[in-house]
PDB file of N, CA, C and O in Angstrom:
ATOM      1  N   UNK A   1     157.416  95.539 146.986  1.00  0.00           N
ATOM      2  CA  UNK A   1     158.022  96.571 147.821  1.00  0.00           C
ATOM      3  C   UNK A   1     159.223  96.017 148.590  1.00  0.00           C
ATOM      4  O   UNK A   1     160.290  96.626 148.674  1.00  0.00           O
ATOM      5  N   UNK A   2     158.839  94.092 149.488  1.00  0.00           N
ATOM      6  CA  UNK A   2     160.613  94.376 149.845  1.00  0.00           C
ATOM      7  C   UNK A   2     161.353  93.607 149.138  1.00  0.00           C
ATOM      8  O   UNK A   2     162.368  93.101 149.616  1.00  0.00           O
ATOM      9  N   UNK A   3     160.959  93.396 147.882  1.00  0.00           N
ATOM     10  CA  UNK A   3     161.672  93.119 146.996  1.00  0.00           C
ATOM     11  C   UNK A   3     162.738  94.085 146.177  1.00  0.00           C
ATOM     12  O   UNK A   3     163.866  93.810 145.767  1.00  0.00           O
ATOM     13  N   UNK A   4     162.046  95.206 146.093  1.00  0.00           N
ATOM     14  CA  UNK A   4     163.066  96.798 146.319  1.00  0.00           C
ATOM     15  C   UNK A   4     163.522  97.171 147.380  1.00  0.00           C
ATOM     16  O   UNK A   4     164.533  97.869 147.301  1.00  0.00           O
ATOM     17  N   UNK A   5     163.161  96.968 148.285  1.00  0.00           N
ATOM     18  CA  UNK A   5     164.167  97.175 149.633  1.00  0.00           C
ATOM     19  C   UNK A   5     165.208  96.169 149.608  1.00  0.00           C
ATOM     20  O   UNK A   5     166.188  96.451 150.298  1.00  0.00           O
ATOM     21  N   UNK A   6     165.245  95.024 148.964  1.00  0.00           N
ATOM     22  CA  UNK A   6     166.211  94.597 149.216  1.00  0.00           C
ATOM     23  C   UNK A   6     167.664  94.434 148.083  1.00  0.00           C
ATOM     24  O   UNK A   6     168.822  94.054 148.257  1.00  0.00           O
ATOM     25  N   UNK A   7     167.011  94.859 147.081  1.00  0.00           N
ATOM     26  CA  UNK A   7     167.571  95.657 146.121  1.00  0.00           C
ATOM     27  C   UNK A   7     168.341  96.479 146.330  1.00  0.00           C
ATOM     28  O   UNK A   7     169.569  96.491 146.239  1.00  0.00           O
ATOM     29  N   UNK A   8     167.427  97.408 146.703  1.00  0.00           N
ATOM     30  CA  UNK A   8     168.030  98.334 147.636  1.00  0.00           C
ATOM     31  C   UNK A   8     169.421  98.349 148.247  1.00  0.00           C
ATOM     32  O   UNK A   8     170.520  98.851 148.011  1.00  0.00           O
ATOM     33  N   UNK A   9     168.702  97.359 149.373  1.00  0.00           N
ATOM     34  CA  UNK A   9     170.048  97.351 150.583  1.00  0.00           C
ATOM     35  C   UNK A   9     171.603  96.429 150.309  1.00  0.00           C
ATOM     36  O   UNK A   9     172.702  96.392 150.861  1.00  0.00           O
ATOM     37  N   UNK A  10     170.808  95.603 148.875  1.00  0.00           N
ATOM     38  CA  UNK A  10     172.108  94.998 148.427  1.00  0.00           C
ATOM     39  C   UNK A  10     172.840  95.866 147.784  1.00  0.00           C
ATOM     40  O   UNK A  10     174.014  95.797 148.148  1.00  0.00           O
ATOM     41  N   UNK A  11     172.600  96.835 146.800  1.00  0.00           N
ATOM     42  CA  UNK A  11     173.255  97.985 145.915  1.00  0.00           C
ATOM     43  C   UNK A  11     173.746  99.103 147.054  1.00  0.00           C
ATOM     44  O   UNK A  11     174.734  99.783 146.775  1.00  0.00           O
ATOM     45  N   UNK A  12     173.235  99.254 148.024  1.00  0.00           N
ATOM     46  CA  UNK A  12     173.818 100.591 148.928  1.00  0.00           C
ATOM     47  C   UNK A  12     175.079  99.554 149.876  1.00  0.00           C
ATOM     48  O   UNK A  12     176.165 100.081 150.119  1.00  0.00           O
ATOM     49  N   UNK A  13     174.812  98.124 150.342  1.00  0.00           N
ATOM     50  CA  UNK A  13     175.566  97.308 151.481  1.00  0.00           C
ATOM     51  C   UNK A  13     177.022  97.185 149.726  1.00  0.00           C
ATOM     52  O   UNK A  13     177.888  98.042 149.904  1.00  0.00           O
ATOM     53  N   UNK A  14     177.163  96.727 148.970  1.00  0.00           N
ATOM     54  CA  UNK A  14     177.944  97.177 147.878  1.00  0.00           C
ATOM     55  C   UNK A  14     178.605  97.874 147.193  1.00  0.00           C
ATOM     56  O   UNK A  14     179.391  97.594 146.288  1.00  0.00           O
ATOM     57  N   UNK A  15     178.143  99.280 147.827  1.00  0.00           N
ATOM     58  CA  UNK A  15     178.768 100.291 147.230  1.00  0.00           C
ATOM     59  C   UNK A  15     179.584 100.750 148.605  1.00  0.00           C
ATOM     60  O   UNK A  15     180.770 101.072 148.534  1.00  0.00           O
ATOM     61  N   UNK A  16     178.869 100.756 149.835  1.00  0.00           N
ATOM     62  CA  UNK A  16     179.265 101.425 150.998  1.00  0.00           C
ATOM     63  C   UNK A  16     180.445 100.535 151.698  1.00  0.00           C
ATOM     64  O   UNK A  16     181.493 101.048 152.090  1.00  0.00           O
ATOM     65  N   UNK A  17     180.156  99.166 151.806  1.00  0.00           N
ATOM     66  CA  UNK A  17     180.849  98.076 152.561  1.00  0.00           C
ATOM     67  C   UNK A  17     181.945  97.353 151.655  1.00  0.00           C
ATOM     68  O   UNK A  17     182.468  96.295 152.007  1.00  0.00           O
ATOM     69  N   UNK A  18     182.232  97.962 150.538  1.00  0.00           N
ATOM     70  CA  UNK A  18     182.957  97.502 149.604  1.00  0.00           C
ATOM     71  C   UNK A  18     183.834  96.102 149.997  1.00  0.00           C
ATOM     72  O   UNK A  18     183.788  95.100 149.284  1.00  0.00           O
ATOM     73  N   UNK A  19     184.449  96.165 150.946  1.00  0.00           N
ATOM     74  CA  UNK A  19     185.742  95.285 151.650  1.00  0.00           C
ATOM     75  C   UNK A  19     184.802  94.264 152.965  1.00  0.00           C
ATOM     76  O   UNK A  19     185.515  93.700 153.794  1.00  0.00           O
ATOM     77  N   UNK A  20     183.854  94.154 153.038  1.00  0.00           N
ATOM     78  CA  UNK A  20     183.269  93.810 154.474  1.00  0.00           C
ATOM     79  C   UNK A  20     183.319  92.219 154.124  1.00  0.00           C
ATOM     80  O   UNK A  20     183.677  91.469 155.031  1.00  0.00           O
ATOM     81  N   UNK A  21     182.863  91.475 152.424  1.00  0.00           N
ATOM     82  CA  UNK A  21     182.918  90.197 152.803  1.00  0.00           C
ATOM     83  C   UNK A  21     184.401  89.554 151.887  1.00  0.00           C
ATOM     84  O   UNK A  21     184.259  88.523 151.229  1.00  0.00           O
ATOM     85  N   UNK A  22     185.476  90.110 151.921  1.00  0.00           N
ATOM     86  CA  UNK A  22     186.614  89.800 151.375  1.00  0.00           C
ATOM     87  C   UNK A  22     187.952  89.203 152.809  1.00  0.00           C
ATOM     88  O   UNK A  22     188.374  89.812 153.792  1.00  0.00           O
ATOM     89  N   UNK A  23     188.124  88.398 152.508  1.00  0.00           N
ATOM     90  CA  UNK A  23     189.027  87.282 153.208  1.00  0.00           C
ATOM     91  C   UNK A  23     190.200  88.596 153.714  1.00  0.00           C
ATOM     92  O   UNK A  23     190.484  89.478 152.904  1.00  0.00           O
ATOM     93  N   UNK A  24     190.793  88.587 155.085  1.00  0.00           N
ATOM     94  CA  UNK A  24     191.583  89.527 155.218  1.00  0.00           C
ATOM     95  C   UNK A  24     193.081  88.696 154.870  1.00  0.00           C
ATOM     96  O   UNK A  24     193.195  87.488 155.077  1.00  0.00           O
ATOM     97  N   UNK A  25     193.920  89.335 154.450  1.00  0.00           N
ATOM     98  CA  UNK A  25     195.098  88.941 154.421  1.00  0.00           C
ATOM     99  C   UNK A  25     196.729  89.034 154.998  1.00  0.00           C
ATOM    100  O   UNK A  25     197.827  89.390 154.570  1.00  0.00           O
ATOM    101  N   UNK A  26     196.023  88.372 156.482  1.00  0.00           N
ATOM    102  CA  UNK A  26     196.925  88.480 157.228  1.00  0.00           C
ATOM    103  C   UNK A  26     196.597  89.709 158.471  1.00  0.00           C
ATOM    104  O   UNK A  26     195.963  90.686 158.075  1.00  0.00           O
ATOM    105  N   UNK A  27     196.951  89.684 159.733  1.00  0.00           N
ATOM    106  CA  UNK A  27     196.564  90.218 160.489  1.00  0.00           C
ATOM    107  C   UNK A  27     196.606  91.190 160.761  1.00  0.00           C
ATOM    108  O   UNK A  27     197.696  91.742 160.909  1.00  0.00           O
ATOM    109  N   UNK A  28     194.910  92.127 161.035  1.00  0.00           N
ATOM    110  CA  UNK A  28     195.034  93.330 160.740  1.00  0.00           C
ATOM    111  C   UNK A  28     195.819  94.604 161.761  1.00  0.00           C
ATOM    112  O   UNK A  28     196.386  94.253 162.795  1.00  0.00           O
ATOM    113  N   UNK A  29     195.783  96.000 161.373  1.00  0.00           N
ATOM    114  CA  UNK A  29     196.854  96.574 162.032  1.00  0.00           C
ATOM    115  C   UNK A  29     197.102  96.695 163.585  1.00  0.00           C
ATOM    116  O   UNK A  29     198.114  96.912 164.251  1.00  0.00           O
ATOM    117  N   UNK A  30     195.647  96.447 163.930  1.00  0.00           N
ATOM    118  CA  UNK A  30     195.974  96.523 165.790  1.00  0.00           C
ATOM    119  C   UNK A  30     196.290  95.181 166.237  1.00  0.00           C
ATOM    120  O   UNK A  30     196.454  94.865 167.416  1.00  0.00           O
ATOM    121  N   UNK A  31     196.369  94.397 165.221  1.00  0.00           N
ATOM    122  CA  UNK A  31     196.702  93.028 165.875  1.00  0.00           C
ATOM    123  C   UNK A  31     198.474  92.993 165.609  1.00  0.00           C
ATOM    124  O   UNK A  31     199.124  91.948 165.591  1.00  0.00           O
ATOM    125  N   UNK A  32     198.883  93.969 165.472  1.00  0.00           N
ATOM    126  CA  UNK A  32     200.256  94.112 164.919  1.00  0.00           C
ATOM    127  C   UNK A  32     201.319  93.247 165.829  1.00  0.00           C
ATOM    128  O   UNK A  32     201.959  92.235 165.540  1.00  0.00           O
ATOM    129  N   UNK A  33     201.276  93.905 166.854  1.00  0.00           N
ATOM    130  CA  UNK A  33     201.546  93.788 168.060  1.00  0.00           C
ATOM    131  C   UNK A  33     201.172  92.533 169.142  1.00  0.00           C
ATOM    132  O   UNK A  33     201.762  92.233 170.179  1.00  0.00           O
ATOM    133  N   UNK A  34     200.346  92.103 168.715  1.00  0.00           N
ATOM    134  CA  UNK A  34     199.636  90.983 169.404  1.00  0.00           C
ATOM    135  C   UNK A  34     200.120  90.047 169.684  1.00  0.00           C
ATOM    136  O   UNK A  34     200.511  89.339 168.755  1.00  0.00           O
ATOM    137  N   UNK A  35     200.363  89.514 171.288  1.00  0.00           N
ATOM    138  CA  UNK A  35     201.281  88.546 171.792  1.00  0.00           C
ATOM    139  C   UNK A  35     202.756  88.809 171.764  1.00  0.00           C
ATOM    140  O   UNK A  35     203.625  88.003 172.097  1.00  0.00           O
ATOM    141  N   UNK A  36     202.942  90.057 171.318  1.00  0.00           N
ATOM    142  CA  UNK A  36     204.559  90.356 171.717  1.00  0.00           C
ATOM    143  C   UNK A  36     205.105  90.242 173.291  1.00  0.00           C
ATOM    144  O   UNK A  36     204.349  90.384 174.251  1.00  0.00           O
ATOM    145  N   UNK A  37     206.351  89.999 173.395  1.00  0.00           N
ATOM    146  CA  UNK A  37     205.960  90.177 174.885  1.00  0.00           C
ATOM    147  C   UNK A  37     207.054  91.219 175.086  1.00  0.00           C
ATOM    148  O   UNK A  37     207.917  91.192 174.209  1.00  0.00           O
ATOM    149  N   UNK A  38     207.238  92.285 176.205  1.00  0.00           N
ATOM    150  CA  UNK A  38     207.692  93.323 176.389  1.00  0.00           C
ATOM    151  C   UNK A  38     208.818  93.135 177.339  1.00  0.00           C
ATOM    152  O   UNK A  38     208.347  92.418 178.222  1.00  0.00           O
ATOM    153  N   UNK A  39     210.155  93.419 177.650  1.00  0.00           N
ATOM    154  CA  UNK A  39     210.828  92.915 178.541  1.00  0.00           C
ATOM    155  C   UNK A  39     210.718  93.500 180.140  1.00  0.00           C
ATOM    156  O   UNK A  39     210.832  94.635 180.603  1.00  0.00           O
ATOM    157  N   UNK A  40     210.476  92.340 180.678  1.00  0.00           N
ATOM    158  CA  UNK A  40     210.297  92.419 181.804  1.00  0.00           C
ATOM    159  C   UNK A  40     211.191  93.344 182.632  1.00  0.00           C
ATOM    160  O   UNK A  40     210.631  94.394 182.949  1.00  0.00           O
ATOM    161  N   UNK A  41     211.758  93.279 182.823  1.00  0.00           N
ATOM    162  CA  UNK A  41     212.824  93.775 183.234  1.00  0.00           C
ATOM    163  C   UNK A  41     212.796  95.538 183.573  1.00  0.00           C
ATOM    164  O   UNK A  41     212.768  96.224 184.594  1.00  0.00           O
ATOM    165  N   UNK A  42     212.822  95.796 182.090  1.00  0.00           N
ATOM    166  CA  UNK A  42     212.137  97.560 181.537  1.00  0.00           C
ATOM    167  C   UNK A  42     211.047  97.671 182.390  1.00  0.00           C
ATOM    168  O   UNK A  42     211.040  98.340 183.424  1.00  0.00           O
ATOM    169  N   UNK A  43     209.807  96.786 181.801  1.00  0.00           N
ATOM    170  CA  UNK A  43     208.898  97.115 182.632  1.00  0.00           C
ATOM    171  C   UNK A  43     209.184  97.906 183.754  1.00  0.00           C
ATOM    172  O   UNK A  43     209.264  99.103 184.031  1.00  0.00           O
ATOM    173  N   UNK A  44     209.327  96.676 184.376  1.00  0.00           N
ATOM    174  CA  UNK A  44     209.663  97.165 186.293  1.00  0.00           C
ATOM    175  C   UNK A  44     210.760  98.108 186.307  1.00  0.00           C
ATOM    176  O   UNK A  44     210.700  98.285 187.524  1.00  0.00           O
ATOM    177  N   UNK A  45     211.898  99.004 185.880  1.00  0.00           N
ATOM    178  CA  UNK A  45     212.319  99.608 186.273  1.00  0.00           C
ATOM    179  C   UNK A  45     211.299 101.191 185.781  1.00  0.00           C
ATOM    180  O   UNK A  45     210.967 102.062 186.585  1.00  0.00           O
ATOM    181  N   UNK A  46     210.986 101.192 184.306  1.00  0.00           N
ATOM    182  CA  UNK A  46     210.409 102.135 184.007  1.00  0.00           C
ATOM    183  C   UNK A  46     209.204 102.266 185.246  1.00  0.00           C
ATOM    184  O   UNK A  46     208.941 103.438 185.514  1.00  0.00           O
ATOM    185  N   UNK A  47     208.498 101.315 185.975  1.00  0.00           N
ATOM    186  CA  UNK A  47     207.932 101.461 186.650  1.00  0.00           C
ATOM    187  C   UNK A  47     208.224 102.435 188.281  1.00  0.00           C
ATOM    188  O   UNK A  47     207.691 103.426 188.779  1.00  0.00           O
ATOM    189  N   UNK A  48     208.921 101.861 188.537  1.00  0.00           N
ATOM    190  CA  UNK A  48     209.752 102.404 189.896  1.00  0.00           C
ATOM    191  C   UNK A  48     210.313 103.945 189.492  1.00  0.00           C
ATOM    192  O   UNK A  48     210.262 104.797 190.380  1.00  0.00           O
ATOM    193  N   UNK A  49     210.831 104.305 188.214  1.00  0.00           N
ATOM    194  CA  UNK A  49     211.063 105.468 187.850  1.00  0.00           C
ATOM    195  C   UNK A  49     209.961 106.711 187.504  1.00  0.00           C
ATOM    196  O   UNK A  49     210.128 107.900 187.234  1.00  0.00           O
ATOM    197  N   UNK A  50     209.001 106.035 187.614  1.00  0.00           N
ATOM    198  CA  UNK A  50     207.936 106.795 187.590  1.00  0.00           C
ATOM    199  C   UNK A  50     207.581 107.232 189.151  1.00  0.00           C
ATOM    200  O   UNK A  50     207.412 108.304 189.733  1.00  0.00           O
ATOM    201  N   UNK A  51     207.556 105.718 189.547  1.00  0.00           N
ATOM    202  CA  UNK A  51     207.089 105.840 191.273  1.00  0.00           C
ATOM    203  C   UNK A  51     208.463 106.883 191.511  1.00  0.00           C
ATOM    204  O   UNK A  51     207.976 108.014 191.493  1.00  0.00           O
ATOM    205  N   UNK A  52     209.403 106.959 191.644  1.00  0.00           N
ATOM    206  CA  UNK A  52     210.454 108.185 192.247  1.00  0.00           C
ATOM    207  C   UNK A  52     210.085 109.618 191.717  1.00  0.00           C
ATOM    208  O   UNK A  52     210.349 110.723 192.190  1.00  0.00           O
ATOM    209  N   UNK A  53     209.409 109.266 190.616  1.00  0.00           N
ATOM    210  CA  UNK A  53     209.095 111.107 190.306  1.00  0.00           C
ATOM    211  C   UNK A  53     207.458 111.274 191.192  1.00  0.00           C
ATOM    212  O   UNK A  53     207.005 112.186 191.883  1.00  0.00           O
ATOM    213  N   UNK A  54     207.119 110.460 190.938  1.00  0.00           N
ATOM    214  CA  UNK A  54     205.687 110.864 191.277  1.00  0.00           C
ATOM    215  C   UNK A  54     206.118 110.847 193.383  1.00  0.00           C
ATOM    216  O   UNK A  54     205.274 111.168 194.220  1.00  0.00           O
ATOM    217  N   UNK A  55     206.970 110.585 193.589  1.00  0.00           N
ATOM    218  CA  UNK A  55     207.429 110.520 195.243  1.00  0.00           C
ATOM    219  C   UNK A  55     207.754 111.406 195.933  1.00  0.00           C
ATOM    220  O   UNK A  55     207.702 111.660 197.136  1.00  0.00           O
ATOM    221  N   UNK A  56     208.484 112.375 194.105  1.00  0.00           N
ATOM    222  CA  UNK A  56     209.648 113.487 194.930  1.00  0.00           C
ATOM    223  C   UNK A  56     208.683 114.701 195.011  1.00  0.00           C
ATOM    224  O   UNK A  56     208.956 115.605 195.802  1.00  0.00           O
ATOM    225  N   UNK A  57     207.806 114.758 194.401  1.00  0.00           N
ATOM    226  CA  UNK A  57     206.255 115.736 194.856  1.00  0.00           C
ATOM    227  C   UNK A  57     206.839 116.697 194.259  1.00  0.00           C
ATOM    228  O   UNK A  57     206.292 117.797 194.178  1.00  0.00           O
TER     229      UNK A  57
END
């Protein structure tokens, strides 16, 4: 019996997980971005331009 269960769970983890134990190639899409750095600068003004709208009520 879990000798068919595991049958089983290897033929369903195979069909369902197709990609789960394959080497990725190269970093995946939310890591796209990762460690970019954003200019400072922008930052802080886009910041303050927000603070003036959110000021003028």
């Amino acid at each position: 019996m879990i000798r068919l269960i595991k049958q089983f769970n290897s033929w369903l983890r195979s069909l369902l997980l197709d990609d789960v134990d394959k080497e990725p190639d190269g970093l995946p899409s939310y890591h796209r971005k990762f460690g970019s750095k954003r200019n400072p600068v922008d930052r802080i003004e886009n910041r303050f331009s927000k603070q003036k709208k959110h000021n003028r009520g």
